[in-house]
MARDONU-101270 format. One line per 10 residues: number of its first residue (from 0); their letters; for each residue x, y, z of N, C-alpha, C. Coordinates in nm, 3 decimals, padded with zeros to 5 digits. Example, Ala and Ser with C-alpha at 12.3 -4.5 7.8 and 13.67 -1.06 7.14 Angstrom:
<pts>
0 = as = 01.319 -00.569 00.780 01.230 -00.450 00.780 01.320 -00.330 00.780  01.285 -00.225 00.708 01.367 -00.106 00.714 01.290 00.003 00.787
</pts>
This chain:
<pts>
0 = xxxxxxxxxx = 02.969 06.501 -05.776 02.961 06.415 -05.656 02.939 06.272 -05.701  03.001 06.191 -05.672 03.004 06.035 -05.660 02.901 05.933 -05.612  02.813 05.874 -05.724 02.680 05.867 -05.691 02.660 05.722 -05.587  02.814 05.650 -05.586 02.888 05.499 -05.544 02.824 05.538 -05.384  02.796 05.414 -05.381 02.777 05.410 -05.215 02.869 05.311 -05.154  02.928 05.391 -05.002 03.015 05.291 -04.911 03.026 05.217 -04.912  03.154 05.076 -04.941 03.131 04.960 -04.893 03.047 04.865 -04.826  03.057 04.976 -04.685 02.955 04.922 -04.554 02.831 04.937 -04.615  02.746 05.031 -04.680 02.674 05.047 -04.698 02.637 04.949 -04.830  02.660 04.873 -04.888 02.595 04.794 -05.017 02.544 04.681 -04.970
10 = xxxxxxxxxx = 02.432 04.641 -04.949 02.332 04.549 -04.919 02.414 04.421 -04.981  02.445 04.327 -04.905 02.487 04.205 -04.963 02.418 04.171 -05.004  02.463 04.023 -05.130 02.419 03.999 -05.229 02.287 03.894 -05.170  02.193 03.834 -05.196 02.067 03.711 -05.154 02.184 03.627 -05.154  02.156 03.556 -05.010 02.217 03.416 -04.983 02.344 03.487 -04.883  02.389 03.538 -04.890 02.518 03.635 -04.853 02.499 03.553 -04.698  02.417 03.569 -04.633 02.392 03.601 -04.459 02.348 03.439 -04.429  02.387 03.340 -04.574 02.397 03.160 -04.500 02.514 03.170 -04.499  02.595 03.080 -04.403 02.738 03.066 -04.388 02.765 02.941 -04.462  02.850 02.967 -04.530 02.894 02.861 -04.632 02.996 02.732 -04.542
20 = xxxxxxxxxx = 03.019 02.793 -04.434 03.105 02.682 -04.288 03.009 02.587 -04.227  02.885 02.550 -04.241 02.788 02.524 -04.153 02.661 02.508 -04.181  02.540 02.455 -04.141 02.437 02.436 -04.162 02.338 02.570 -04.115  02.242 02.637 -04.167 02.166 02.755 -04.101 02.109 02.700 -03.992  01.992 02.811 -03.916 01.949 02.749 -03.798 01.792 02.689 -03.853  01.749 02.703 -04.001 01.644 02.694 -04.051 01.678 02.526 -04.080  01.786 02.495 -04.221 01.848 02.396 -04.187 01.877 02.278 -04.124  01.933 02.375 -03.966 01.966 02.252 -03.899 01.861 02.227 -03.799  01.764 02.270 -03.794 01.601 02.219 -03.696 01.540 02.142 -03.825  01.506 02.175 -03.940 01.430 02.058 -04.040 01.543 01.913 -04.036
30 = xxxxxxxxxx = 01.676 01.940 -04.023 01.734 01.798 -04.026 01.754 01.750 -03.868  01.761 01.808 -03.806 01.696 01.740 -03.678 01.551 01.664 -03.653  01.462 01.739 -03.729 01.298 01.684 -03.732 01.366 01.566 -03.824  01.367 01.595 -03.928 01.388 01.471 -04.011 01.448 01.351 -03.936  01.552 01.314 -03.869 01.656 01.169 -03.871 01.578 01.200 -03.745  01.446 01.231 -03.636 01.432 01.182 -03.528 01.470 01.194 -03.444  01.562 01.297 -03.382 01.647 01.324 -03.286 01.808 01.303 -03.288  01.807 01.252 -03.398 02.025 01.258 -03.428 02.041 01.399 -03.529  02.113 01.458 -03.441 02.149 01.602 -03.460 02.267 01.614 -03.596  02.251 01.647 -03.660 02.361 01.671 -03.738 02.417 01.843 -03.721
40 = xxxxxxxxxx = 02.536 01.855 -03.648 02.588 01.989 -03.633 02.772 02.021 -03.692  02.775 02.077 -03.811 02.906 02.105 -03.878 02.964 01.964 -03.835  02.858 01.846 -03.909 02.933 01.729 -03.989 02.959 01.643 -03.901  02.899 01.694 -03.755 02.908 01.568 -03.620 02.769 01.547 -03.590  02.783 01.420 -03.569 02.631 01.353 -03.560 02.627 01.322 -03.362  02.551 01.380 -03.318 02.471 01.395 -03.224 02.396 01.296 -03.138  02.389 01.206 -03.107 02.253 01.097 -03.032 02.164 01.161 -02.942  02.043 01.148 -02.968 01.963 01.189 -02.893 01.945 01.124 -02.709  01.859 01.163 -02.685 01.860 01.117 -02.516 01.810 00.952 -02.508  01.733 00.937 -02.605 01.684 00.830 -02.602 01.795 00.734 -02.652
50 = xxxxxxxxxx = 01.862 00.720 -02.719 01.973 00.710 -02.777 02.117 00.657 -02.630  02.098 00.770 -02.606 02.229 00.754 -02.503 02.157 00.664 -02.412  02.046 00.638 -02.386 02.029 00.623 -02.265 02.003 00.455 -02.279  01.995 00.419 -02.413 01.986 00.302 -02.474 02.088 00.225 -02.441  02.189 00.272 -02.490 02.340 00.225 -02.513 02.383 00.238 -02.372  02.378 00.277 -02.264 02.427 00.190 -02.115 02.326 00.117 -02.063  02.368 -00.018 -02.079 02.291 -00.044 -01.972 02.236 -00.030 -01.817  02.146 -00.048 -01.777 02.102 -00.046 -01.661 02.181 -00.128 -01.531  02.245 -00.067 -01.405 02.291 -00.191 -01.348 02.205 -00.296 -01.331  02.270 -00.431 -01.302 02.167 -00.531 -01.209 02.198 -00.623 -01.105
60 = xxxxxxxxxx = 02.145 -00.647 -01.050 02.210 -00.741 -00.909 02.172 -00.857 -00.895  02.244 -00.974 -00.849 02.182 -01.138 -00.826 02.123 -01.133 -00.686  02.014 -01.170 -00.652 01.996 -01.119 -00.530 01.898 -01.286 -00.474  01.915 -01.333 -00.368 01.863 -01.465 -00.326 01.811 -01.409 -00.167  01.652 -01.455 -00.190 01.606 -01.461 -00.084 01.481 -01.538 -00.068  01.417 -01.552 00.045 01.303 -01.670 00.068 01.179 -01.599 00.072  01.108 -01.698 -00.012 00.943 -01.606 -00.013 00.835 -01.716 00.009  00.808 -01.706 00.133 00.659 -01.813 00.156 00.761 -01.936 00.140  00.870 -01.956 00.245 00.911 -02.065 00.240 01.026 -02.146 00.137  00.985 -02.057 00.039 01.090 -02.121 -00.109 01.232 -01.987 -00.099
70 = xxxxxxxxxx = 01.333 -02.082 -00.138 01.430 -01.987 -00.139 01.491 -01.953 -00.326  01.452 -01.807 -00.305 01.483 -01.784 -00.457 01.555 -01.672 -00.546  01.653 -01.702 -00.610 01.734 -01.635 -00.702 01.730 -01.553 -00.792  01.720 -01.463 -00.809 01.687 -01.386 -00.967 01.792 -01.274 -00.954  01.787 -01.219 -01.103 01.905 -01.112 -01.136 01.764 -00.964 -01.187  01.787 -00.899 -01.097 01.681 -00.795 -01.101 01.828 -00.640 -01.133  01.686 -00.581 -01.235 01.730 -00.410 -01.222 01.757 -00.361 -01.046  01.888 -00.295 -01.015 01.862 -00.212 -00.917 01.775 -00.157 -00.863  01.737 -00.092 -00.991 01.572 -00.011 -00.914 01.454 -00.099 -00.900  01.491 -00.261 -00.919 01.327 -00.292 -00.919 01.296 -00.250 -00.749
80 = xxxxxxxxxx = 01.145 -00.257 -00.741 01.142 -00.272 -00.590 01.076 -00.371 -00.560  01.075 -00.424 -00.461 01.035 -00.586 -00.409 00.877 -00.606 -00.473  00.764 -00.494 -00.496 00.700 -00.528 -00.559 00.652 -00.583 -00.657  00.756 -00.500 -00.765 00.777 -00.583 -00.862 00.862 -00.644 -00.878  00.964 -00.732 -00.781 00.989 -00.881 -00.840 00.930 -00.924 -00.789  00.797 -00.923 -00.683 00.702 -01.055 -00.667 00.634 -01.044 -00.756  00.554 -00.935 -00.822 00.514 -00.958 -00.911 00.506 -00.959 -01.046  00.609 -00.917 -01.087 00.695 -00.930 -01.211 00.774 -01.033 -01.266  00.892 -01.092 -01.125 00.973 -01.221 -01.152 00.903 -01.323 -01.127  00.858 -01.301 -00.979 00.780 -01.399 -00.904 00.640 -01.423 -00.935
90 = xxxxxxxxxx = 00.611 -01.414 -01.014 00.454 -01.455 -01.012 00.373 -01.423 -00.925  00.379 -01.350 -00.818 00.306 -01.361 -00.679 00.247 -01.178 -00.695  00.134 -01.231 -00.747 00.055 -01.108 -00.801 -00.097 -01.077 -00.669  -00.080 -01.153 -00.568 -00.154 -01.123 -00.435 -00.100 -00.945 -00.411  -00.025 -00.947 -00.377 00.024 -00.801 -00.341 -00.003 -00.716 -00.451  -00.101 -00.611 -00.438 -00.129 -00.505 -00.494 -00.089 -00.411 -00.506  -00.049 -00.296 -00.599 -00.004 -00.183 -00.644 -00.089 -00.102 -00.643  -00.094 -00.042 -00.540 -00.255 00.096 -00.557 -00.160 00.247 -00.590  -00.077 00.282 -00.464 -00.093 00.437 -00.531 00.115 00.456 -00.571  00.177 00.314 -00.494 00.293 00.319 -00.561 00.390 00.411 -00.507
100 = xxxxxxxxxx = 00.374 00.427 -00.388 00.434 00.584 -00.311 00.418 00.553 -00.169  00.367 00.415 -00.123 00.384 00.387 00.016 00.228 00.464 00.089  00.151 00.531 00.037 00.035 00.572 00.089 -00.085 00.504 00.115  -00.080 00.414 00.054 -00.184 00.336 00.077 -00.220 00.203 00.147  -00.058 00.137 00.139 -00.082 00.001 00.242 -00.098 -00.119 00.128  -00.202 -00.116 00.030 -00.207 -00.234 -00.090 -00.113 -00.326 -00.057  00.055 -00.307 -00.101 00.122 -00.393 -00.093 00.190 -00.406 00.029  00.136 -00.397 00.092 00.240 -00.482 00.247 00.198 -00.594 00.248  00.397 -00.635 00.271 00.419 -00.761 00.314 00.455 -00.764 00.453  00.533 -00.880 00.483 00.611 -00.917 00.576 00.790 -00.916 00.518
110 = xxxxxxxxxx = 00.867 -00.873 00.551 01.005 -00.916 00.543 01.035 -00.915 00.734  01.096 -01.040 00.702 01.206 -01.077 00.828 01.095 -01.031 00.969  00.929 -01.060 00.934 00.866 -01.070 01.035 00.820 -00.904 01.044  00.853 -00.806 00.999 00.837 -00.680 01.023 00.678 -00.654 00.919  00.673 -00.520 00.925 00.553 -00.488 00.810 00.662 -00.406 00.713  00.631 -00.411 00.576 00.645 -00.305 00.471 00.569 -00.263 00.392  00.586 -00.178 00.362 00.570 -00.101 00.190 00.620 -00.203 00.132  00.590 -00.279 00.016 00.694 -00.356 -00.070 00.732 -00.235 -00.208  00.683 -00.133 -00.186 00.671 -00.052 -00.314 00.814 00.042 -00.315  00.811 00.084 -00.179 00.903 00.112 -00.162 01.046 00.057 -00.106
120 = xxxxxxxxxx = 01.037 -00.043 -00.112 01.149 -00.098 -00.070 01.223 -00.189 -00.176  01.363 -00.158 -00.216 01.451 -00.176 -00.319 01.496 -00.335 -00.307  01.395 -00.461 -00.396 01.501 -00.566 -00.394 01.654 -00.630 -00.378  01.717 -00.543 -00.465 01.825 -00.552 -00.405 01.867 -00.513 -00.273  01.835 -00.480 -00.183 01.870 -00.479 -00.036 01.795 -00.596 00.054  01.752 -00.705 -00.007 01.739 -00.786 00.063 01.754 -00.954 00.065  01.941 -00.940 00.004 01.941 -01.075 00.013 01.987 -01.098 00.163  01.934 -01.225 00.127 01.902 -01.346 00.240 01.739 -01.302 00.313  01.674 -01.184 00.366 01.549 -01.192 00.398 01.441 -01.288 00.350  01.382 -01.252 00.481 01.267 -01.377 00.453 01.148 -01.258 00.448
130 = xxxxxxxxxx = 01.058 -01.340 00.266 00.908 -01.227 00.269 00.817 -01.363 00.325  00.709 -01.285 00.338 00.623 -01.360 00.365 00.516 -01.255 00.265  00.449 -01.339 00.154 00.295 -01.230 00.085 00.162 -01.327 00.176  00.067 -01.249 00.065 -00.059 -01.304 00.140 -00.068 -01.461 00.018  00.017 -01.512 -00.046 -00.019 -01.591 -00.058 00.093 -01.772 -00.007  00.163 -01.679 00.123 00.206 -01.763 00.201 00.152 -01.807 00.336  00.059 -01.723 00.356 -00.022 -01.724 00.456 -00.132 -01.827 00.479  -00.184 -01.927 00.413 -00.279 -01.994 00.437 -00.162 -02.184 00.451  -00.245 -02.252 00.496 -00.122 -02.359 00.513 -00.205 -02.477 00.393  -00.190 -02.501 00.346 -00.247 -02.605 00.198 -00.425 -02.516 00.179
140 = xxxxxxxxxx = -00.490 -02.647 00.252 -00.619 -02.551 00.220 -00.701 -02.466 00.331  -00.597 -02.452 00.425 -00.639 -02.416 00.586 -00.586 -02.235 00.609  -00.697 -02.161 00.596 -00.695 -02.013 00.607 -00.550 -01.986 00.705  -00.532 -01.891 00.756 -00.479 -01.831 00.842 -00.576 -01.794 00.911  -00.589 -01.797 01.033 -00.729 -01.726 01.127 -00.736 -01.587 01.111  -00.661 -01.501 01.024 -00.718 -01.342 01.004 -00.751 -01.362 00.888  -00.701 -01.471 00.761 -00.806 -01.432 00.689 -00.952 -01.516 00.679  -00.967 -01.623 00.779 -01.083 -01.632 00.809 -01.180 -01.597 00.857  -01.113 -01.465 00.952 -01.170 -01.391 01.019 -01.241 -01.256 00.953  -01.151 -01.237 00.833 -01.185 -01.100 00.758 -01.338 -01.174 00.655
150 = xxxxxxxxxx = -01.362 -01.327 00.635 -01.458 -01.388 00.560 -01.572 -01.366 00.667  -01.583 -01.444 00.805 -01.658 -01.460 00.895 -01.733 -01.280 00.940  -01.637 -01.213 00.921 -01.692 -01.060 00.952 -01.704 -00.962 00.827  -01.682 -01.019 00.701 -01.758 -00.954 00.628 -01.648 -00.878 00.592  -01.513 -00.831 00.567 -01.472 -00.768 00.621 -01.387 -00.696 00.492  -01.433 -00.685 00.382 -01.406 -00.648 00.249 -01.487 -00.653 00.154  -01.489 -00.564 00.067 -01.594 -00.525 -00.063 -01.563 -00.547 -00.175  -01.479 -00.423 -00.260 -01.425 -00.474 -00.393 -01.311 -00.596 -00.354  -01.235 -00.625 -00.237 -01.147 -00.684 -00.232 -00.938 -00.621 -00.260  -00.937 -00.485 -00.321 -00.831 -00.470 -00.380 -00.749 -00.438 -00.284
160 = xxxxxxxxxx = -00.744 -00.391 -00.155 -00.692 -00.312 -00.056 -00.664 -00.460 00.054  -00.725 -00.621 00.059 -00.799 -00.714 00.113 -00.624 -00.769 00.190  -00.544 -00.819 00.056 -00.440 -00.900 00.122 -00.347 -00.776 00.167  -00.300 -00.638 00.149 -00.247 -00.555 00.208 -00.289 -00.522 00.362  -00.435 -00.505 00.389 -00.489 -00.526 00.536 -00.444 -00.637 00.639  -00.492 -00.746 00.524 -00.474 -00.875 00.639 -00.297 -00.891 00.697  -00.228 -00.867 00.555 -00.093 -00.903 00.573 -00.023 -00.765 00.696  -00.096 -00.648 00.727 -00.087 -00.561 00.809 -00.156 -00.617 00.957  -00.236 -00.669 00.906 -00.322 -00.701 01.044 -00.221 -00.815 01.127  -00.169 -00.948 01.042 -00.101 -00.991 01.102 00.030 -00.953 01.176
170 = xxxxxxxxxx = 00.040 -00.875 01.127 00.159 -00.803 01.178 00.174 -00.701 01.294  00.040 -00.653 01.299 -00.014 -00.594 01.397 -00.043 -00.653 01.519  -00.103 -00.781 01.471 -00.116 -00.904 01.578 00.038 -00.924 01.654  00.145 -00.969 01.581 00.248 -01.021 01.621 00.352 -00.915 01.713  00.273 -00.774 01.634 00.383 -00.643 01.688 00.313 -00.676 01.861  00.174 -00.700 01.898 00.086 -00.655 02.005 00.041 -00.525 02.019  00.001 -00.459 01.870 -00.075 -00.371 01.918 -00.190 -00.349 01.911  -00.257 -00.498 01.983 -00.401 -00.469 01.944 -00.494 -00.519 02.103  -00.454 -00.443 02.183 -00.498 -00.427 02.303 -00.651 -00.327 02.301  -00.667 -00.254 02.204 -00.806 -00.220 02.219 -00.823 -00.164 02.083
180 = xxxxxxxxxx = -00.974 -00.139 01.985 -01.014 -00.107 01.871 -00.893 -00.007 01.852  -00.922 00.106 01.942 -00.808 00.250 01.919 -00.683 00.177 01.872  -00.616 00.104 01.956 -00.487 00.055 01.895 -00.448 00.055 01.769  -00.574 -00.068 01.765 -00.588 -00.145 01.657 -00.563 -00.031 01.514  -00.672 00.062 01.555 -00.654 00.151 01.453 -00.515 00.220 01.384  -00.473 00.296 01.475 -00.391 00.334 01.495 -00.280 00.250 01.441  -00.232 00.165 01.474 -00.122 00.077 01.419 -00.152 00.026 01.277  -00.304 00.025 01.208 -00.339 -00.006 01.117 -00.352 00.121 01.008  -00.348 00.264 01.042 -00.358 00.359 00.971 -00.286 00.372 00.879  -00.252 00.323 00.809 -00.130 00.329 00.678 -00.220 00.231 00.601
190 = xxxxxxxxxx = -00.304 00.162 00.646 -00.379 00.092 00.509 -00.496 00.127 00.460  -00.553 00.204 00.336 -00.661 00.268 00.295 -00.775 00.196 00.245  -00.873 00.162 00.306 -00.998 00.116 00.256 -01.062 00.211 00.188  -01.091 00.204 00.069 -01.190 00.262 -00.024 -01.305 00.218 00.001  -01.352 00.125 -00.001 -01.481 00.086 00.067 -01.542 00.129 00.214  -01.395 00.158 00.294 -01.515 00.215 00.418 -01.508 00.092 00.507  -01.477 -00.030 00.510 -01.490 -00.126 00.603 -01.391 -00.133 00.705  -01.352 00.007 00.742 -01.291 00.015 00.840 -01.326 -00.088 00.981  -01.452 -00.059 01.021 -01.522 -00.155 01.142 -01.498 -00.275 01.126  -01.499 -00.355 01.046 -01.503 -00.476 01.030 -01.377 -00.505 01.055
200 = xxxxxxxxxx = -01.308 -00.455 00.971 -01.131 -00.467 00.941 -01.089 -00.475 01.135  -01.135 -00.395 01.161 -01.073 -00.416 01.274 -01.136 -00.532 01.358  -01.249 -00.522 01.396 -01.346 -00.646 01.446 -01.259 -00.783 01.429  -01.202 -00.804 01.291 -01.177 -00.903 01.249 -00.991 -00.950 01.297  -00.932 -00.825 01.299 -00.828 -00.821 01.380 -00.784 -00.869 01.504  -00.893 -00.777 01.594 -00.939 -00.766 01.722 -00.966 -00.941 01.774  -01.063 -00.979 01.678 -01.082 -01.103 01.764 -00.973 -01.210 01.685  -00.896 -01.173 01.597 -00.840 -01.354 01.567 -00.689 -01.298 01.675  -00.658 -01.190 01.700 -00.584 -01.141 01.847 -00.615 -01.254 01.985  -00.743 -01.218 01.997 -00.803 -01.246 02.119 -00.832 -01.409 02.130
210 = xx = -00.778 -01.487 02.018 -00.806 -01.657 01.979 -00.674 -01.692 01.969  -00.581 -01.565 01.998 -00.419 -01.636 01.965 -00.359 -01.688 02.093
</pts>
Protein backbone atom coordinates (compact mmCIF):
# COMPACT_ATOMS: atom_id res chain seq x y z
CA UNK A 1 0.00 0.00 0.00
CA UNK A 2 1.19 3.51 -0.96
CA UNK A 3 2.26 5.39 1.99
CA UNK A 4 1.85 9.06 -0.53
CA UNK A 5 -0.91 11.08 0.56
CA UNK A 6 -3.60 12.88 -1.86
CA UNK A 7 -2.83 15.90 -3.47
CA UNK A 8 -5.79 17.55 -1.66
CA UNK A 9 -4.59 16.27 1.25
CA UNK A 10 -0.72 17.72 1.56
CA UNK A 11 -0.68 20.66 3.84
CA UNK A 12 0.68 23.56 1.80
CA UNK A 13 3.90 24.74 2.09
CA UNK A 14 4.36 28.11 5.19
CA UNK A 15 3.54 31.25 3.35
CA UNK A 16 1.39 29.24 0.73
CA UNK A 17 -2.14 30.97 2.07
CA UNK A 18 -0.38 34.97 1.38
CA UNK A 19 -1.42 35.79 -2.09
CA UNK A 20 1.41 36.75 -4.01
CA UNK A 21 -1.46 39.27 -6.23
CA UNK A 22 -2.00 41.57 -3.27
CA UNK A 23 -1.37 42.80 0.08
CA UNK A 24 -2.73 40.33 3.23
CA UNK A 25 -5.40 41.63 5.48
CA UNK A 26 -2.60 41.71 8.33
CA UNK A 27 -0.54 43.83 5.84
CA UNK A 28 -2.92 45.96 4.57
CA UNK A 29 -4.45 47.36 8.20
CA UNK A 30 -0.56 47.99 9.55
CA UNK A 31 -0.12 50.10 6.18
CA UNK A 32 -3.20 51.80 6.60
CA UNK A 33 -2.20 52.64 10.43
CA UNK A 34 1.03 53.65 9.14
CA UNK A 35 0.43 56.60 6.11
CA UNK A 36 -2.68 57.85 8.46
CA UNK A 37 -5.59 57.02 6.63
CA UNK A 38 -4.33 56.72 2.75
CA UNK A 39 -5.20 53.23 1.99
CA UNK A 40 -2.94 51.44 -0.11
CA UNK A 41 -5.10 48.51 -1.86
CA UNK A 42 -3.40 46.24 -4.93
CA UNK A 43 -1.20 49.39 -5.77
CA UNK A 44 -4.17 52.11 -5.62
CA UNK A 45 -3.85 54.67 -3.16
CA UNK A 46 -7.04 55.53 -1.40
CA UNK A 47 -7.76 59.22 0.41
CA UNK A 48 -9.14 59.15 3.45
CA UNK A 49 -12.40 61.16 4.50
CA UNK A 50 -10.56 63.80 5.81
CA UNK A 51 -8.75 64.01 2.72
CA UNK A 52 -11.68 64.15 0.34
CA UNK A 53 -13.37 66.39 2.22
CA UNK A 54 -10.37 68.80 2.11
CA UNK A 55 -10.04 68.96 -1.51
CA UNK A 56 -13.76 70.45 -2.28
CA UNK A 57 -14.28 73.28 -1.21
CA UNK A 58 -17.08 74.52 0.76
CA UNK A 59 -19.74 76.64 -1.20
CA UNK A 60 -19.90 80.43 -0.40
CA UNK A 61 -22.12 83.31 -1.02
CA UNK A 62 -21.66 87.34 -1.27
CA UNK A 63 -24.37 88.33 0.70
CA UNK A 64 -25.12 92.40 1.59
CA UNK A 65 -27.23 93.45 4.23
CA UNK A 66 -27.77 96.27 6.99
CA UNK A 67 -26.92 95.85 10.61
CA UNK A 68 -27.66 98.69 13.19
CA UNK A 69 -27.87 101.02 10.36
CA UNK A 70 -24.52 100.21 8.39
CA UNK A 71 -24.93 98.43 5.20
CA UNK A 72 -22.59 95.45 4.85
CA UNK A 73 -20.93 92.95 2.50
CA UNK A 74 -19.16 89.83 3.22
CA UNK A 75 -18.58 86.45 1.39
CA UNK A 76 -19.72 83.86 4.07
CA UNK A 77 -19.81 79.79 4.09
CA UNK A 78 -23.42 78.74 3.18
CA UNK A 79 -23.84 77.22 6.33
CA UNK A 80 -22.73 80.15 8.35
CA UNK A 81 -25.76 81.24 10.33
CA UNK A 82 -26.42 84.89 11.00
CA UNK A 83 -24.91 84.28 14.35
CA UNK A 84 -21.93 83.74 13.40
CA UNK A 85 -21.38 86.35 10.89
CA UNK A 86 -22.24 88.89 13.54
CA UNK A 87 -20.09 87.43 15.45
CA UNK A 88 -17.48 85.99 13.59
CA UNK A 89 -17.36 88.57 10.45
CA UNK A 90 -18.99 91.28 12.20
CA UNK A 91 -17.54 91.85 15.31
CA UNK A 92 -20.87 92.22 17.02
CA UNK A 93 -20.31 89.76 19.82
CA UNK A 94 -23.56 91.33 21.99
CA UNK A 95 -25.59 88.38 20.73
CA UNK A 96 -24.94 85.30 22.60
CA UNK A 97 -24.62 81.64 21.77
CA UNK A 98 -26.11 79.61 24.68
CA UNK A 99 -27.55 76.28 23.57
CA UNK A 100 -27.21 76.82 19.57
CA UNK A 101 -30.51 74.95 18.64
CA UNK A 102 -32.95 77.90 18.98
CA UNK A 103 -33.94 76.83 22.72
CA UNK A 104 -32.92 79.28 24.54
CA UNK A 105 -33.53 82.83 23.12
CA UNK A 106 -29.55 84.13 23.91
CA UNK A 107 -29.29 85.21 20.42
CA UNK A 108 -32.32 86.98 19.26
CA UNK A 109 -32.23 89.60 17.11
CA UNK A 110 -34.38 91.67 15.08
CA UNK A 111 -34.38 91.06 11.17
CA UNK A 112 -36.74 93.24 9.06
CA UNK A 113 -38.45 94.25 12.50
CA UNK A 114 -39.53 90.58 13.34
CA UNK A 115 -37.88 88.45 16.35
CA UNK A 116 -35.32 85.54 15.57
CA UNK A 117 -33.23 82.81 16.51
CA UNK A 118 -30.07 84.23 14.83
CA UNK A 119 -28.68 80.62 15.40
CA UNK A 120 -30.82 79.28 13.39
CA UNK A 121 -31.23 81.25 10.69
CA UNK A 122 -28.87 80.82 7.50
CA UNK A 123 -26.99 84.18 6.42
CA UNK A 124 -27.19 83.62 3.23
CA UNK A 125 -30.94 84.05 3.03
CA UNK A 126 -30.82 87.41 3.93
CA UNK A 127 -29.61 89.72 1.50
CA UNK A 128 -30.88 93.04 1.58
CA UNK A 129 -32.58 92.53 5.35
CA UNK A 130 -32.31 94.79 7.90
CA UNK A 131 -30.75 93.24 11.59
CA UNK A 132 -31.01 95.14 14.26
CA UNK A 133 -28.51 93.43 17.59
CA UNK A 134 -28.52 94.74 21.01
CA UNK A 135 -25.78 96.76 20.13
CA UNK A 136 -27.88 98.92 17.76
CA UNK A 137 -30.24 99.65 20.15
CA UNK A 138 -29.01 102.44 22.31
CA UNK A 139 -28.72 105.92 20.27
CA UNK A 140 -24.88 107.38 21.04
CA UNK A 141 -24.96 107.40 24.81
CA UNK A 142 -28.83 107.32 25.33
CA UNK A 143 -30.24 103.68 26.46
CA UNK A 144 -33.20 102.45 24.67
CA UNK A 145 -36.03 102.68 27.39
CA UNK A 146 -36.06 98.66 27.78
CA UNK A 147 -32.73 98.61 28.41
CA UNK A 148 -33.03 101.22 30.91
CA UNK A 149 -35.70 99.72 32.18
CA UNK A 150 -34.11 96.18 32.66
CA UNK A 151 -31.13 98.60 34.87
CA UNK A 152 -33.92 100.58 36.87
CA UNK A 153 -35.68 97.05 37.79
CA UNK A 154 -32.89 95.10 38.49
CA UNK A 155 -33.63 92.98 35.92
CA UNK A 156 -30.53 90.58 35.30
CA UNK A 157 -27.81 88.67 37.23
CA UNK A 158 -24.97 86.93 35.50
CA UNK A 159 -26.06 89.06 32.51
CA UNK A 160 -25.58 86.19 29.64
CA UNK A 161 -29.25 85.57 28.61
CA UNK A 162 -29.51 90.02 29.15
CA UNK A 163 -29.30 91.36 25.34
CA UNK A 164 -31.34 88.14 23.96
CA UNK A 165 -34.35 89.22 26.51
CA UNK A 166 -34.25 92.81 25.90
CA UNK A 167 -33.84 92.39 22.07
CA UNK A 168 -37.14 89.92 22.58
CA UNK A 169 -38.74 92.28 24.78
CA UNK A 170 -38.57 94.91 22.21
CA UNK A 171 -40.08 93.07 19.93
CA UNK A 172 -42.67 92.02 22.02
CA UNK A 173 -43.34 95.64 22.65
CA UNK A 174 -43.67 96.42 18.90
CA UNK A 175 -45.59 92.92 18.13
CA UNK A 176 -48.32 94.41 21.16
CA UNK A 177 -48.25 91.65 23.13
CA UNK A 178 -47.93 93.06 26.22
CA UNK A 179 -51.38 93.93 27.37
CA UNK A 180 -50.99 92.09 30.68
CA UNK A 181 -47.88 90.18 32.77
CA UNK A 182 -49.61 86.73 31.26
CA UNK A 183 -49.03 88.09 27.80
CA UNK A 184 -46.07 89.33 28.42
CA UNK A 185 -45.01 85.99 29.42
CA UNK A 186 -46.18 84.08 27.10
CA UNK A 187 -44.87 85.92 24.05
CA UNK A 188 -41.59 86.00 25.97
CA UNK A 189 -41.33 82.13 26.62
CA UNK A 190 -38.64 81.19 24.21
CA UNK A 191 -36.11 83.19 26.28
CA UNK A 192 -34.39 81.20 29.25
CA UNK A 193 -33.29 82.92 32.36
CA UNK A 194 -30.94 80.89 34.35
CA UNK A 195 -31.03 83.19 37.01
CA UNK A 196 -34.73 83.15 37.66
CA UNK A 197 -35.44 86.91 37.00
CA UNK A 198 -38.28 86.10 35.31
CA UNK A 199 -40.43 88.94 37.47
CA UNK A 200 -38.39 91.57 36.79
CA UNK A 201 -37.86 90.75 33.09
CA UNK A 202 -41.22 91.26 32.71
CA UNK A 203 -41.92 94.31 35.14
CA UNK A 204 -39.38 95.88 33.03
CA UNK A 205 -41.16 95.10 29.75
CA UNK A 206 -44.48 95.81 31.04
CA UNK A 207 -43.72 99.29 31.99
CA UNK A 208 -41.26 100.72 29.17
CA UNK A 209 -44.78 99.29 27.04
CA UNK A 210 -46.85 101.42 29.16
CA UNK A 211 -44.25 104.84 28.55
CA UNK A 212 -44.49 104.12 24.75
Amino acid sequence: MSSELPESAVPPPTGASESTSGPSRRTFIATSTAVGGVVVAGGTFLAGSEEATAAGAAPSTRVSLTVNGTRRTVTVDNRTSLLDLLREHLDLTGSKKGCNAGACGACTVLVDGQRVNSCLTLAVRLEGAEVTTIEGLAKGDELHPLQQAFIDEDAFQCGYCTPGQIMSGVGCIQEGHTNSPEEIREYMSGNVCRCGCYVKIVRAVEQTAARK
